[in-house]
C-alpha positions as CSV (number, residue, x, y, z in Angstrom):
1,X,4.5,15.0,-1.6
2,X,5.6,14.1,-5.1
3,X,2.9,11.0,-5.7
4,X,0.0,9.7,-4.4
5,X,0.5,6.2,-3.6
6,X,-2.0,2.9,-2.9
7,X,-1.8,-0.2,-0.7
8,X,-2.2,-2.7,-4.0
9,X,-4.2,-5.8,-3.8
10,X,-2.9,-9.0,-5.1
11,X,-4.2,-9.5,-9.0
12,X,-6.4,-12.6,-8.2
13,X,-8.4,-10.4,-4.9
14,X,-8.5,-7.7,-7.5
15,X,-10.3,-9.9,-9.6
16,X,-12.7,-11.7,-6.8
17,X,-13.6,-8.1,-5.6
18,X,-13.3,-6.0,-8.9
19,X,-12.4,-2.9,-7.0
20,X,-9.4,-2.1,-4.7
21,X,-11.0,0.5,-2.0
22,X,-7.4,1.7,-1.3
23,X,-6.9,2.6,-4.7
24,X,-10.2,4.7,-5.2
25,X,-9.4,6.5,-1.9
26,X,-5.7,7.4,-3.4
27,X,-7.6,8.4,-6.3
28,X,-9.8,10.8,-5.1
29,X,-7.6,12.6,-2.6
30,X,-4.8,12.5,-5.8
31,X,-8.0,14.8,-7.4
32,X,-8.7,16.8,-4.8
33,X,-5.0,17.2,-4.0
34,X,-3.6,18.3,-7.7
35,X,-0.6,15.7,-6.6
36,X,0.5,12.7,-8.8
37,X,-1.5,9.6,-8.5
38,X,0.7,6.6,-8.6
39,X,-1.9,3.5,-8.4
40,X,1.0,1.1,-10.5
41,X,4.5,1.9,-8.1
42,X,3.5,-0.8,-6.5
43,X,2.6,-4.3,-6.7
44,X,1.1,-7.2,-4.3
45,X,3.6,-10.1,-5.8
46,X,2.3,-13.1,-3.4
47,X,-1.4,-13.9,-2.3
48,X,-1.8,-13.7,1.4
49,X,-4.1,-15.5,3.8
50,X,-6.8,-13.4,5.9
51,X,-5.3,-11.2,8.3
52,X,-8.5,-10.8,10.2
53,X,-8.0,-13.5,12.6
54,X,-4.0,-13.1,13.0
55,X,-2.3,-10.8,15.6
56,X,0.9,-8.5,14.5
57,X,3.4,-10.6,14.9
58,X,1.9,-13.4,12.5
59,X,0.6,-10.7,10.2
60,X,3.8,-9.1,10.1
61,X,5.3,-12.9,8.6
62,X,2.2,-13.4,6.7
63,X,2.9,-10.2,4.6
64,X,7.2,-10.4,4.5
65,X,7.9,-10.5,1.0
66,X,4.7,-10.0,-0.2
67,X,5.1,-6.2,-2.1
68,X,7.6,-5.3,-4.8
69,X,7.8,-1.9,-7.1
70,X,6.1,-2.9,-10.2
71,X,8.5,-3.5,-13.2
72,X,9.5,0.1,-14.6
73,X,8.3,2.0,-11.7
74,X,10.9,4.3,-9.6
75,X,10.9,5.4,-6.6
76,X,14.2,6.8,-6.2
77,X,14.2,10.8,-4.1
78,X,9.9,10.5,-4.2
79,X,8.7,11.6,-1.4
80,X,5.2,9.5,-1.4
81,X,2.1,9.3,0.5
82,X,1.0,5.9,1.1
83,X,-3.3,5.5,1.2
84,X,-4.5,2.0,2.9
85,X,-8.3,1.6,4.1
86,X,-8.1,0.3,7.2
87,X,-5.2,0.6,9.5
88,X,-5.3,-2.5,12.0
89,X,-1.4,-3.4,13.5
90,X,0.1,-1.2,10.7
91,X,1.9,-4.2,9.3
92,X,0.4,-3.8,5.5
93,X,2.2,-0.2,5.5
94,X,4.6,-0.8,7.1
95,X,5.9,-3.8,4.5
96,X,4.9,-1.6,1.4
97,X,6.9,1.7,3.0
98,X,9.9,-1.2,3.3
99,X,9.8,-1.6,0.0
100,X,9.5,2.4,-0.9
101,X,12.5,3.1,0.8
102,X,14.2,0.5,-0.4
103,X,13.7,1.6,-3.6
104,X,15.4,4.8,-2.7
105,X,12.1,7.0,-1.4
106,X,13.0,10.1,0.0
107,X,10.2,9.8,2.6
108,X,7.2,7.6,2.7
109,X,4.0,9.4,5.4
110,X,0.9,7.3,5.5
111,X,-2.8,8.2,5.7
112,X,-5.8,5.7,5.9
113,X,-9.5,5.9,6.4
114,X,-10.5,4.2,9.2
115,X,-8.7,2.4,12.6
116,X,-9.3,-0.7,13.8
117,X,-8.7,-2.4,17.2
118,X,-7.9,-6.2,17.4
């Protein structure tokens, strides 16, 4: 893995919550790794309702466009490990590792915390 990579949160939830838990897991695992922590590459463009209550298909359209590489940032031939919380559908991932390998990411694997069943 070149970089350590997490799930952003939009700036206004990042404000509300003052933390982003994905974030200080990609963090900590970047320390204990010795690989590159990218917590900027990228960057929640759009708010987004509550998934909580949606299934995949509806999160899936809630989150479509929502993700964007930061201005600056490159992804191009990275190979990047993508750090969420909580993995629910895999929809949130999924989007964000859209974006990565649009970008030009060599490969984009995925690791979260927890699971959780609609």
């Amino acid at each position: 893995m070149d970089c350590i990579v997490p799930v952003p949160l939009h700036p206004r939830r990042l404000r509300e919550r003052g933390f982003n838990q994905s974030e200080l897991l990609s963090e900590s695992l970047a320390l204990a790794s010795g690989i590159s922590h990218a917590p900027r590459l990228l960057s929640k463009i759009s708010p987004t309702r509550s998934q909580t209550t949606l299934g995949r298909r509806d999160r899936k359209k809630n989150l479509r466009g929502t993700f964007a590489l930061s201005r600056g940032a490159t992804a191009a031939n990275r190979r990047i490990l993508l750090v969420d919380d909580i993995y629910t559908t895999g929809c949130t991932v999924e989007e964000c590792a859209r974006v990565l390998r649009r970008a030009g990411a060599r490969g984009v694997r995925v690791v979260t915390l927890a699971r959780s069943i609609l």
